[in-house]
VEXFIVEX-985072 format. One line per field, with one value per atom (N, C-alpha, C): residue in three letters; x, y, z; atom name. Coordinates in steps of 0.05 Angstrom, whole numbers. Layout:
N
residuo c(Ala:...)
xx c(X:...)
yy c(Y:...)
zz c(Z:...)
atomo c(CA:...)
END
This chain:
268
residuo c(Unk:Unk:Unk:Unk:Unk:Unk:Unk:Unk:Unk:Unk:Unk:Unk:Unk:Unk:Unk:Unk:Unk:Unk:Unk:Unk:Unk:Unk:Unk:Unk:Unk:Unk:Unk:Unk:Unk:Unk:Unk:Unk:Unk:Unk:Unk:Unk:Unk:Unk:Unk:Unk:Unk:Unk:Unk:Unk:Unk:Unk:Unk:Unk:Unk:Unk:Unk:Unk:Unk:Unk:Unk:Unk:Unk:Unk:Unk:Unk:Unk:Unk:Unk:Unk:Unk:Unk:Unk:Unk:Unk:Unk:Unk:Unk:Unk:Unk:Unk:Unk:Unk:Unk:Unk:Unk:Unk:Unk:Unk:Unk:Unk:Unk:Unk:Unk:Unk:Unk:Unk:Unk:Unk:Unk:Unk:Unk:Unk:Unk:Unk:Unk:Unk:Unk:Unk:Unk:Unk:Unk:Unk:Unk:Unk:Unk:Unk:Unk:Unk:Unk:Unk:Unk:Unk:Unk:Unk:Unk:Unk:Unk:Unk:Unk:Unk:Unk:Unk:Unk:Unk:Unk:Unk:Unk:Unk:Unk:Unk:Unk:Unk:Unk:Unk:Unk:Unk:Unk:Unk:Unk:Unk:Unk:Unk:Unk:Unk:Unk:Unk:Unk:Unk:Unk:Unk:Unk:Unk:Unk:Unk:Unk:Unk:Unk:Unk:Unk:Unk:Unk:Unk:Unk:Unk:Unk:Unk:Unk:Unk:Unk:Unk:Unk:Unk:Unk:Unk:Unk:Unk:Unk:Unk:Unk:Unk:Unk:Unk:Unk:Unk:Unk:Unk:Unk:Unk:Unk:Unk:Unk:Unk:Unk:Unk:Unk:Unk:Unk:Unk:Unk:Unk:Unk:Unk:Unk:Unk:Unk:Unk:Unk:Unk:Unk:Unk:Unk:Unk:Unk:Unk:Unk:Unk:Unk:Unk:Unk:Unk:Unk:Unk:Unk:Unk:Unk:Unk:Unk:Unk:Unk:Unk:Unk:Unk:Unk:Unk:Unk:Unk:Unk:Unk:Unk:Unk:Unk:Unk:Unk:Unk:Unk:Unk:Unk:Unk:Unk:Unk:Unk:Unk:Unk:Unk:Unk:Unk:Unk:Unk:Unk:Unk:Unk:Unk:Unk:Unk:Unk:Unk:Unk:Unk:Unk:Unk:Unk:Unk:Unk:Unk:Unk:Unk:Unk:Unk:Unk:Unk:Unk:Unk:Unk:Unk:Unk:Unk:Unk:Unk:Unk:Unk:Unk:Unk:Unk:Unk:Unk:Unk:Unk:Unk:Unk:Unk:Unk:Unk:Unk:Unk:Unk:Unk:Unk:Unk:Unk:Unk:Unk:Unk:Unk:Unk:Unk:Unk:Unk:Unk:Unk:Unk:Unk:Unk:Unk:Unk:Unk:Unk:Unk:Unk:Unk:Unk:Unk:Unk:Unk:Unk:Unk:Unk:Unk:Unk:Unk:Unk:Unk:Unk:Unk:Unk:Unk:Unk:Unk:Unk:Unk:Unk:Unk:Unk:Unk:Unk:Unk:Unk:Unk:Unk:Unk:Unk:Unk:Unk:Unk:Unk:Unk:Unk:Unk:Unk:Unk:Unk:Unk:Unk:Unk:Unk:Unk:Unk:Unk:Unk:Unk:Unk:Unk:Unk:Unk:Unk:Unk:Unk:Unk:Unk:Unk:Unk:Unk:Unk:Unk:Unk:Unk:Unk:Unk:Unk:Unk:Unk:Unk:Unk:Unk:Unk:Unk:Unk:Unk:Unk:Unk:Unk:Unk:Unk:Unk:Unk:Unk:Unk:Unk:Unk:Unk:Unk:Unk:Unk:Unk:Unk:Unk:Unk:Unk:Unk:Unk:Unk:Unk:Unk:Unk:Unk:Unk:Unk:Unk:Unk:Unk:Unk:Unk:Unk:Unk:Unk:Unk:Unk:Unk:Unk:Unk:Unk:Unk:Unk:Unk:Unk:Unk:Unk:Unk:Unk:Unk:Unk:Unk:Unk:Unk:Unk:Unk:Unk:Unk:Unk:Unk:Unk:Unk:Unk:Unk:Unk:Unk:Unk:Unk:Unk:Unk:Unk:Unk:Unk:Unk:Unk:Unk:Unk:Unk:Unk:Unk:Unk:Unk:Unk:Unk:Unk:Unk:Unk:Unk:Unk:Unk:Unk:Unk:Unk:Unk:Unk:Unk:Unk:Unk:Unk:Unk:Unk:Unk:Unk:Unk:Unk:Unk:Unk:Unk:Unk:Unk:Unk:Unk:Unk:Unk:Unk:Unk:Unk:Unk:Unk:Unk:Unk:Unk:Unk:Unk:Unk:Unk:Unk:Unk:Unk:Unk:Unk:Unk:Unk:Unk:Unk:Unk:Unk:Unk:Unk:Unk:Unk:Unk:Unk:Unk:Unk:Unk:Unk:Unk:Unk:Unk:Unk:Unk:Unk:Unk:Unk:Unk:Unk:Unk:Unk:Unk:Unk:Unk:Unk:Unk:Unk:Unk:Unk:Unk:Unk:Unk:Unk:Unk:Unk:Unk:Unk:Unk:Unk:Unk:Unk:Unk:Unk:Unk:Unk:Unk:Unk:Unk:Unk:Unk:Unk:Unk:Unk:Unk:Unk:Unk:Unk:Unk:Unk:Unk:Unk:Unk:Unk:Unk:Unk:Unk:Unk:Unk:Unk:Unk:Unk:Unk:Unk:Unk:Unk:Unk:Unk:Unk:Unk:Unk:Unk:Unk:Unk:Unk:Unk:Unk:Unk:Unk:Unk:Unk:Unk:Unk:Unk:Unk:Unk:Unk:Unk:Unk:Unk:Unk:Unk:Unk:Unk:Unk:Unk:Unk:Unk:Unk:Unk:Unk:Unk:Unk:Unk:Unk:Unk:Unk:Unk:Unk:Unk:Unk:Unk:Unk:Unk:Unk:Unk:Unk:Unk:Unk:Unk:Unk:Unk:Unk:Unk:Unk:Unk:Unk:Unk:Unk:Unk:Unk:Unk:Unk:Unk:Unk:Unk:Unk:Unk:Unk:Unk:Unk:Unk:Unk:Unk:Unk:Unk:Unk:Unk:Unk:Unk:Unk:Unk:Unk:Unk:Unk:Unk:Unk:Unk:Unk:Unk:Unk:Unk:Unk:Unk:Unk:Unk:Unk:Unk:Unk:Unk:Unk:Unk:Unk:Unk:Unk:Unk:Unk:Unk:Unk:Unk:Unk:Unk:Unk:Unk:Unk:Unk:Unk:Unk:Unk:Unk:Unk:Unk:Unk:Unk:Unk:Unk:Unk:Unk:Unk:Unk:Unk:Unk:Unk:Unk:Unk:Unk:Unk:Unk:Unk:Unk:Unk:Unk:Unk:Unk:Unk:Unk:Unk:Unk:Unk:Unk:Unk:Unk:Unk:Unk:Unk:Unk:Unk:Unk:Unk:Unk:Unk:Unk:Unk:Unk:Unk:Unk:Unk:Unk:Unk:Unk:Unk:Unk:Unk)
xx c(-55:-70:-93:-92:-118:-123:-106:-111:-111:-107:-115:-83:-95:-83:-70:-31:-29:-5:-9:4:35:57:84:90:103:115:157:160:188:206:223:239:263:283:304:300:282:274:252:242:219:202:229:219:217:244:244:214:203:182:161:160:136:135:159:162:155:160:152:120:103:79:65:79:66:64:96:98:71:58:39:14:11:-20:-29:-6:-21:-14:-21:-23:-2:10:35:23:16:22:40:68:87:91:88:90:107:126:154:132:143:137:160:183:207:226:251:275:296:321:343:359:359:376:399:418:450:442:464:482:511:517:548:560:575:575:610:615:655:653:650:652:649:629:626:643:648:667:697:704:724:728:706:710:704:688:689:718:738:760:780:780:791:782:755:745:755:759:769:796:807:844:848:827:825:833:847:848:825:806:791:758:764:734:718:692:671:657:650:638:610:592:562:553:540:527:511:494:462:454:468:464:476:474:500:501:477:486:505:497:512:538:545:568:592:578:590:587:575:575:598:605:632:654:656:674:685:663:665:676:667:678:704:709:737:757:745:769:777:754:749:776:769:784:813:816:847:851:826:829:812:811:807:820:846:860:865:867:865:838:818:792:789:792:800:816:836:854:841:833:827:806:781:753:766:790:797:813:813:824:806:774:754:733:724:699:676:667:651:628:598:571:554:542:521:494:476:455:439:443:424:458:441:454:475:460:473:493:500:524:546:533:552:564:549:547:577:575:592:615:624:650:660:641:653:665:651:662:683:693:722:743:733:747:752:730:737:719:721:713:680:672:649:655:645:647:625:610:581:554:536:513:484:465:439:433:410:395:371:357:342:312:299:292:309:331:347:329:319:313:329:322:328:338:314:314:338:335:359:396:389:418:432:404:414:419:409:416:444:451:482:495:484:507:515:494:497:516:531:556:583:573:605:611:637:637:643:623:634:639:633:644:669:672:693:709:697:704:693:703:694:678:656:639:629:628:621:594:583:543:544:535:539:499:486:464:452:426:404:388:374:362:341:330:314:327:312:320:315:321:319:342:336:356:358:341:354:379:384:422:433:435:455:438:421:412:431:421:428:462:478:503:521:501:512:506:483:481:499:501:523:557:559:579:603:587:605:608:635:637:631:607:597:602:608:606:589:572:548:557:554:552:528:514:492:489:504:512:487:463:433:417:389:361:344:319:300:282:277:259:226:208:191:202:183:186:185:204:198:183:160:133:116:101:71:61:54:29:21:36:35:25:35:29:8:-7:-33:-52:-50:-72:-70:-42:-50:-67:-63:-76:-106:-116:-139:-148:-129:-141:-145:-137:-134:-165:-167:-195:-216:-208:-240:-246:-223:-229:-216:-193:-186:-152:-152:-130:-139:-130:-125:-113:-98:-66:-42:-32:-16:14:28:48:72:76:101:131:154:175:192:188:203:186:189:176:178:191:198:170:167:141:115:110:83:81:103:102:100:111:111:83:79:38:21:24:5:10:37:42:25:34:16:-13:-25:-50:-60:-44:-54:-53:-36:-35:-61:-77:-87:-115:-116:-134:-148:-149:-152:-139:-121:-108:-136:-150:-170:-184:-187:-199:-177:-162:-141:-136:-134:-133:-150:-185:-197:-205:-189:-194:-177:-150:-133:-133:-156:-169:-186:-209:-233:-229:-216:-226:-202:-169:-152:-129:-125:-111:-71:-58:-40:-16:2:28:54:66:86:113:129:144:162:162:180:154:169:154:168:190:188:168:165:142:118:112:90:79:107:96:87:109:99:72:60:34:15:20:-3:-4:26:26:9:7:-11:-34:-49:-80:-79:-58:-69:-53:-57:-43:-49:-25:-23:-35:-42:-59:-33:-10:3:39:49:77:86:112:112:136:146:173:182:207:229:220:225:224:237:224:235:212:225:202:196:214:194:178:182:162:141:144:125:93:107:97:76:95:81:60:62:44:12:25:7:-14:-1:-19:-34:-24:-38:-63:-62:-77:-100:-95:-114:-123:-116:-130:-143:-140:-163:-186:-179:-194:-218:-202:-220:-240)
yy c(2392:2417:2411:2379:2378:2394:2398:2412:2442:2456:2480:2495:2518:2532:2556:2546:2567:2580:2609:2629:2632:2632:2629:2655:2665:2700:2694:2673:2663:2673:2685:2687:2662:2661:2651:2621:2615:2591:2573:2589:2577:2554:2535:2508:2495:2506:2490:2490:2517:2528:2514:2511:2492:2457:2455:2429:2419:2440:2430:2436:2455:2455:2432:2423:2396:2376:2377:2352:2344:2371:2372:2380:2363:2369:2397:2412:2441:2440:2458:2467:2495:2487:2516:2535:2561:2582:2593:2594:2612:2632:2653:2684:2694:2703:2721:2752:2758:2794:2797:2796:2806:2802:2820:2803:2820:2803:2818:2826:2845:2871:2877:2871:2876:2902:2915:2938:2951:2967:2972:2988:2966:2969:2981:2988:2981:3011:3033:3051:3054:3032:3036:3009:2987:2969:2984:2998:3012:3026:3037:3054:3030:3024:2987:2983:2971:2960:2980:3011:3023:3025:3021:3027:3002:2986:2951:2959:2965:2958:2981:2990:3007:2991:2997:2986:2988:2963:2954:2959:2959:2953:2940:2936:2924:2916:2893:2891:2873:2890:2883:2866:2841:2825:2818:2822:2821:2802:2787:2775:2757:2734:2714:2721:2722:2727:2763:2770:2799:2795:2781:2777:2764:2749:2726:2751:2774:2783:2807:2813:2828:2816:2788:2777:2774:2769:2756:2784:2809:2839:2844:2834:2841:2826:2797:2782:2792:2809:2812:2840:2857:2879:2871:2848:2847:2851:2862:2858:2836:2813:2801:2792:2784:2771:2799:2819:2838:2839:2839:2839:2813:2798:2770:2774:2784:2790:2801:2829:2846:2839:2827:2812:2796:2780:2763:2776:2803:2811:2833:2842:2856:2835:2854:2842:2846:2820:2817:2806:2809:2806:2802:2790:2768:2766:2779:2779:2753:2730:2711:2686:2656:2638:2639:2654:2657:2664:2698:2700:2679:2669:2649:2624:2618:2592:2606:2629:2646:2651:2658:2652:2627:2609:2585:2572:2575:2567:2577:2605:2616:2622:2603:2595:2624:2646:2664:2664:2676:2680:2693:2687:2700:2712:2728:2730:2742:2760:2759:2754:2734:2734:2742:2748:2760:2733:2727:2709:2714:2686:2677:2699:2710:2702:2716:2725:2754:2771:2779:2805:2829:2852:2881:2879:2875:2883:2864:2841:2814:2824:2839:2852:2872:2894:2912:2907:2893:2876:2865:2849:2840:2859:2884:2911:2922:2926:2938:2931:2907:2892:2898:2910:2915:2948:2959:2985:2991:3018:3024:3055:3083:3095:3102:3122:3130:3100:3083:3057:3060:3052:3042:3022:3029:2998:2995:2975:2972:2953:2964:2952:2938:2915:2897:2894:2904:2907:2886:2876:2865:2879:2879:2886:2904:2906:2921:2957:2964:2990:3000:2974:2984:3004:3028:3050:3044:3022:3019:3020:3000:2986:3008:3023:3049:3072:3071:3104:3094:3078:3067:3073:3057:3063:3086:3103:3139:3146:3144:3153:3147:3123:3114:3126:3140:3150:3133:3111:3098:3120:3105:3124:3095:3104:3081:3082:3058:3063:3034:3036:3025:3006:2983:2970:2954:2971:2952:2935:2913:2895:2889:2887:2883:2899:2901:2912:2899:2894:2880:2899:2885:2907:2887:2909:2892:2868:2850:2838:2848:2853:2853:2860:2831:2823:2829:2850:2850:2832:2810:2812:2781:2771:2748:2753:2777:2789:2801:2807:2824:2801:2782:2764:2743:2746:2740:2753:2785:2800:2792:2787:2798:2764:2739:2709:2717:2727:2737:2751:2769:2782:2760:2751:2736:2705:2703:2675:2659:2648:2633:2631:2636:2627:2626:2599:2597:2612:2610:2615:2633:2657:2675:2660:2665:2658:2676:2695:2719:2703:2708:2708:2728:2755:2781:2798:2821:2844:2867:2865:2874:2854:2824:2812:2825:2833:2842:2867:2892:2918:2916:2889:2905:2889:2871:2864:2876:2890:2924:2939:2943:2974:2958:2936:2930:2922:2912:2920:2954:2973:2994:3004:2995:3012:3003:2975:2960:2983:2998:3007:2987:2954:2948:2932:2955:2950:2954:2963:2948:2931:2922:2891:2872:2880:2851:2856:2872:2877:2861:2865:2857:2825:2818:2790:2769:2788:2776:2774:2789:2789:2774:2771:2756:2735:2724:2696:2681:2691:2681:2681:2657:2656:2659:2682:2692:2692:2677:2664:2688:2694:2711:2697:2694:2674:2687:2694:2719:2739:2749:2775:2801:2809:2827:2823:2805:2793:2811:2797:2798:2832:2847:2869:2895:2874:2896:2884:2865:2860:2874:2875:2896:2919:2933:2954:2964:2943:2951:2941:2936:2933:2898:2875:2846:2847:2831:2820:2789:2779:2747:2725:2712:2678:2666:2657:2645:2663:2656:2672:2649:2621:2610:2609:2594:2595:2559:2565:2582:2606:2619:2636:2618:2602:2589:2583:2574:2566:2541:2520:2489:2492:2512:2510:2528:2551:2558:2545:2528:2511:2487:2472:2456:2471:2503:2515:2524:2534:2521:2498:2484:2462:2453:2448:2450:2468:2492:2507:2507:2500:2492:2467:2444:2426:2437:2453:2459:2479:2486:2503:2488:2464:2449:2432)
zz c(3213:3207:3188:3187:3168:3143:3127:3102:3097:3131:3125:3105:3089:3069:3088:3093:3106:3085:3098:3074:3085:3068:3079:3064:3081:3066:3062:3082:3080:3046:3044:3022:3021:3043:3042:3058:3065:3075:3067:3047:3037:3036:3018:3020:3051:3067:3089:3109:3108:3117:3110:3081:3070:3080:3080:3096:3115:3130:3161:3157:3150:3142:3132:3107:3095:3117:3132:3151:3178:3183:3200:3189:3165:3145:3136:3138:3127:3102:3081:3054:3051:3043:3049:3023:3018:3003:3000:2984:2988:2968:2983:2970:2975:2975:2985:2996:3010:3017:3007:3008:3001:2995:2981:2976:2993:2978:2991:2969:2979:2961:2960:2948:2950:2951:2971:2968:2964:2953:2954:2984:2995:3020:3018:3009:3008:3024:3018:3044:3071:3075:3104:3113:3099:3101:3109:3090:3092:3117:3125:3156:3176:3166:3188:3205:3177:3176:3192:3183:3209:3240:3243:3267:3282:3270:3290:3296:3278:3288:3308:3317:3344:3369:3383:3411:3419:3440:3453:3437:3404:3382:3400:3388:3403:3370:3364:3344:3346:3339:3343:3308:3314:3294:3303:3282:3287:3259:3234:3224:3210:3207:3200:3162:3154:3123:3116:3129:3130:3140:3161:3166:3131:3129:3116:3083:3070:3064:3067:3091:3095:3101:3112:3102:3074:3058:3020:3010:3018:3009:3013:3041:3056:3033:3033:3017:2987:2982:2945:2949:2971:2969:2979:2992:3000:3022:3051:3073:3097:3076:3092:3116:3116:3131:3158:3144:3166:3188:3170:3180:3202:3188:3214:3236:3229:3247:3268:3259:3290:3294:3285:3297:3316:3317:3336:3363:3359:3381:3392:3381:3391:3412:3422:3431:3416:3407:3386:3403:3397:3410:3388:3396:3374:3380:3357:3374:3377:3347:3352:3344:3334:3324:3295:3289:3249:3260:3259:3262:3278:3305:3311:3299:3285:3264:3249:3230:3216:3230:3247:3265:3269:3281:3291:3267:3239:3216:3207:3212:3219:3235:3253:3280:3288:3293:3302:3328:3352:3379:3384:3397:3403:3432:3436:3474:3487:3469:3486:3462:3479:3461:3475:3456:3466:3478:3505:3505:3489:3488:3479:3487:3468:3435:3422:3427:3404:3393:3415:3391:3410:3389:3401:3441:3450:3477:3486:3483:3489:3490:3452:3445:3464:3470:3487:3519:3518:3555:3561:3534:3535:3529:3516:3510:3539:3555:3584:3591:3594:3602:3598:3569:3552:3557:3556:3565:3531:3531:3499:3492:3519:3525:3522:3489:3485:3467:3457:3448:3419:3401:3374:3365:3363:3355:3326:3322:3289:3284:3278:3273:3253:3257:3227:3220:3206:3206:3191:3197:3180:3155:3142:3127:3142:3162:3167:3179:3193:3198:3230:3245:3269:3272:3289:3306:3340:3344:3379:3380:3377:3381:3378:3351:3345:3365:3365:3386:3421:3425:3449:3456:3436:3443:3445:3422:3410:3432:3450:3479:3501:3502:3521:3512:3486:3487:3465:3460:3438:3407:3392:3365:3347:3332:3327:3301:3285:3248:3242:3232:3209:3189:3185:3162:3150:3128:3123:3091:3092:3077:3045:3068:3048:3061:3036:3056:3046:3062:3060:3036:3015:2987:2988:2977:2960:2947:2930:2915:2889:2866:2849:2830:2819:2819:2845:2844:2858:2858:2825:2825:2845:2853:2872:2894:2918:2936:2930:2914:2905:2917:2896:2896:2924:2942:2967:2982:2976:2995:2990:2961:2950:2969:2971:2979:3004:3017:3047:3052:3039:3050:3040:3016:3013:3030:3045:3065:3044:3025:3021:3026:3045:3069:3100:3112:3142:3154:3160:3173:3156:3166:3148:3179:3169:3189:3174:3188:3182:3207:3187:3207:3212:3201:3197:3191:3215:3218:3184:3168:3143:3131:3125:3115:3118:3142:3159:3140:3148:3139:3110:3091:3066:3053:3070:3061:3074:3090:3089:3063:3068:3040:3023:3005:2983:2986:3006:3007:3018:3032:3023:2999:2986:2953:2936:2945:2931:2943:2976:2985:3002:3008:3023:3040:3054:3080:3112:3108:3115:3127:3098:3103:3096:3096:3105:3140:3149:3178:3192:3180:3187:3190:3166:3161:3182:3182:3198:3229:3231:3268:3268:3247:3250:3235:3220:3202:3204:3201:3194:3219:3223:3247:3243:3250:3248:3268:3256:3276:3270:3296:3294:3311:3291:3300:3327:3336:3360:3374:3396:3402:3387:3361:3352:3327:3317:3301:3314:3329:3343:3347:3360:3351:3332:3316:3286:3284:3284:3277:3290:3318:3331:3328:3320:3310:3291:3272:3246:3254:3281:3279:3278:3285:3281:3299:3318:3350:3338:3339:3324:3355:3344:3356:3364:3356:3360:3365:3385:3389:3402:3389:3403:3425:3436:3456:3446:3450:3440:3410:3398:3377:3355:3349:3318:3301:3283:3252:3263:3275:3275:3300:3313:3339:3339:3320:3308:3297:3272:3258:3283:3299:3319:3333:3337:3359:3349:3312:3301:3295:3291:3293:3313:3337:3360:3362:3353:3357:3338:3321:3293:3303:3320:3319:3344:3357:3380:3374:3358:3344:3314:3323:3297:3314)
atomo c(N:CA:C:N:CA:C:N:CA:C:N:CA:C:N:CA:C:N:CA:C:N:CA:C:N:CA:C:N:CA:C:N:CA:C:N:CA:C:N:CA:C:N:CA:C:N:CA:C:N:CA:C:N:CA:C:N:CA:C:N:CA:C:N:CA:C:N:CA:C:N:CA:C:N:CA:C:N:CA:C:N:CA:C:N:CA:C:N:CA:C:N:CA:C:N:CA:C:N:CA:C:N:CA:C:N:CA:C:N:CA:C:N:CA:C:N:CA:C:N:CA:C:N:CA:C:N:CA:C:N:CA:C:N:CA:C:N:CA:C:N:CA:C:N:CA:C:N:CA:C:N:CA:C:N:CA:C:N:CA:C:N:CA:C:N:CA:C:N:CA:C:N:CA:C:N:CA:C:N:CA:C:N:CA:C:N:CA:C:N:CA:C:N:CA:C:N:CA:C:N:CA:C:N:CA:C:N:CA:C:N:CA:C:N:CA:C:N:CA:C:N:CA:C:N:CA:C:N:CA:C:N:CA:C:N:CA:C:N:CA:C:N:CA:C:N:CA:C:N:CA:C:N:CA:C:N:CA:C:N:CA:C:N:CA:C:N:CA:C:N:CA:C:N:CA:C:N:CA:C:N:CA:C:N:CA:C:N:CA:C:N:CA:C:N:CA:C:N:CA:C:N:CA:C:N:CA:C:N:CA:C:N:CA:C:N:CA:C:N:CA:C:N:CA:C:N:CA:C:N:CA:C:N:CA:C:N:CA:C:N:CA:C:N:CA:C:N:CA:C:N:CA:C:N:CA:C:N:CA:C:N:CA:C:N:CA:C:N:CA:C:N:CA:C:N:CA:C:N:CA:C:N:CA:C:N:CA:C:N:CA:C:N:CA:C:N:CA:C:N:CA:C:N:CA:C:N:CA:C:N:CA:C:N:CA:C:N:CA:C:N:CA:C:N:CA:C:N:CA:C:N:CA:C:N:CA:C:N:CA:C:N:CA:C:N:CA:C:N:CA:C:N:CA:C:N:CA:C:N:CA:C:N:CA:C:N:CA:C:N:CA:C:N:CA:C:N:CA:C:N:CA:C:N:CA:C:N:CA:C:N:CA:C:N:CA:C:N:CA:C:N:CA:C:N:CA:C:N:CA:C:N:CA:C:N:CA:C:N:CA:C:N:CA:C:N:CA:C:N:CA:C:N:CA:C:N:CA:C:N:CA:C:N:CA:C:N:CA:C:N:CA:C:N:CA:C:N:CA:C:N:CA:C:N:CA:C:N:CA:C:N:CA:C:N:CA:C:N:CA:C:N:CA:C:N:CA:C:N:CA:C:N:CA:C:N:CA:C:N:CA:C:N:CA:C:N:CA:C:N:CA:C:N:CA:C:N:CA:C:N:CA:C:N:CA:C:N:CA:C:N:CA:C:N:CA:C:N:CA:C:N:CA:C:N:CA:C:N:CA:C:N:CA:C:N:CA:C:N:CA:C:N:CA:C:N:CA:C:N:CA:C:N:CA:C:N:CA:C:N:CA:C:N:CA:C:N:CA:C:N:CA:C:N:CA:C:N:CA:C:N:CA:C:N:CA:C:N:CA:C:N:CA:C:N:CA:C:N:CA:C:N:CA:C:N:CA:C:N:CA:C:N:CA:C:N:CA:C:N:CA:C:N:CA:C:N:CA:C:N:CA:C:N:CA:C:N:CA:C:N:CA:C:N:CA:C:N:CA:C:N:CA:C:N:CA:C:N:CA:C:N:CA:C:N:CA:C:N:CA:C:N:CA:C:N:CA:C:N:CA:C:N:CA:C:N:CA:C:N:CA:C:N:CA:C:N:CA:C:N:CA:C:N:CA:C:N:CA:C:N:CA:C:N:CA:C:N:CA:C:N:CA:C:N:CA:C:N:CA:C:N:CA:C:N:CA:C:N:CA:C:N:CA:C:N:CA:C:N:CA:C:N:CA:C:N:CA:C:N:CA:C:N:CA:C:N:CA:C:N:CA:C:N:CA:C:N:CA:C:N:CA:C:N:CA:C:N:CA:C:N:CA:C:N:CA:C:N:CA:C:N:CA:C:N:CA:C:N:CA:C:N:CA:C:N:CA:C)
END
């Protein structure tokens, strides 16, 4: 990438992100857009834990740190071993790798997964399969605030209960994200590369608060070339006015990173 200065919004992967950047001559910037936010989840854990020991549960994961988060709760309160228990006798559905990684490490079962890229649409295609009509399902949520998955099933007739472990927050400190935004409009960044639709949305909010949401829009169509690591990436970006340069296949960070570069050196 020849030197170019690309901007990393990554929170929980950060360094690894910068890595692979360095590794292909780019200049990593890393700014968090966001963190993650504990929540007090024990109520809806609590209704969780009854909705499984339901005959024929259905349990939906959509994230491996959230998982591994209601596991760590279950055990603190004393039902873990229950909670294991009936996960091993539901049908449990997965939307990407994490969560599977998180079972297989507790020798617990998977039985349906999204294909490839996991997102939303993927999840709900493998739901079609499962009957959940009049069935108990339990949402193990990400940080963001998608309502497909849950609109979808409340329609189909499922009794659905919610668990949302974390949420995706600001950062903190603004003032980092400020002065990206402010490097962004004046041309001293290449390449912004978002991997979570929460990153995109919350570097608008703070450059609208700053008033130039704008001209960061602007910059990011005309000067700065913008990688979305997925097509749900991809469409929060157009949503807000930037349709990203790069969406790669498979949907990961090192192929990302490679599709990048490629494209920077054709572009160079």
């Amino acid at each position: 990438m020849h030197g170019a200065r690309v901007a990393l919004l990554e929170a929980r992967r950060e360094s690894e992100l910068a890595s692979l950047v360095r590794r292909h001559g780019g200049e990593p910037v890393c700014v968090p857009a966001l963190r993650e936010a504990e929540r007090d989840f024990r109520d809806e854990l609590a209704r969780a834990c009854d909705a499984i020991e339901r005959e024929g549960a259905v349990v939906v994961l959509t994230t491996g740190t959230g998982l591994e988060r209601v596991l760590g709760l279950a055990d603190a309160t004393g039902k873990g071993v229950m909670l294991r228990t009936n996960l091993a006798r539901s049908t449990v559905v997965c939307r990407g790798p994490k969560p599977v990684a998180v079972l297989k490490r507790e020798h617990l079962p998977v039985h349906v997964r999204a294909e490839q890229p996991h997102t939303t649409r993927e999840l709900l295609a493998a739901l079609d399969g499962v009957r959940v009509q009049d069935v108990d399902v339990v949402v193990v949520h990400d940080g963001g605030t998608n309502r497909a998955v849950v609109d979808s099933l409340s329609g189909r007739g499922a009794r659905v209960t919610e668990v949302r472990p974390y949420t995706w927050a600001l950062p903190e400190d603004l003032g980092p994200l400020r002065r990206l935004v402010e490097m962004i409009v004046a041309g001293e960044v290449d390449v912004v590369a978002v991997t979570t639709q929460a990153q995109a949305r919350n570097l608008f909010e703070v450059a609208e608060s700053m008033g130039a949401a704008r001209a960061l829009a602007q910059a990011l169509r005309d000067r700065v070339m913008v990688a979305a690591v997925g097509p749900t990436c991809a469409q929060t970006l157009e949503e807000l006015g930037v349709p990203p340069h790069v969406v790669p296949t498979p949907a990961k960070m090192g192929a990302m990173v490679l599709a990048l570069a490629r494209e920077w050196g054709r572009r160079g």
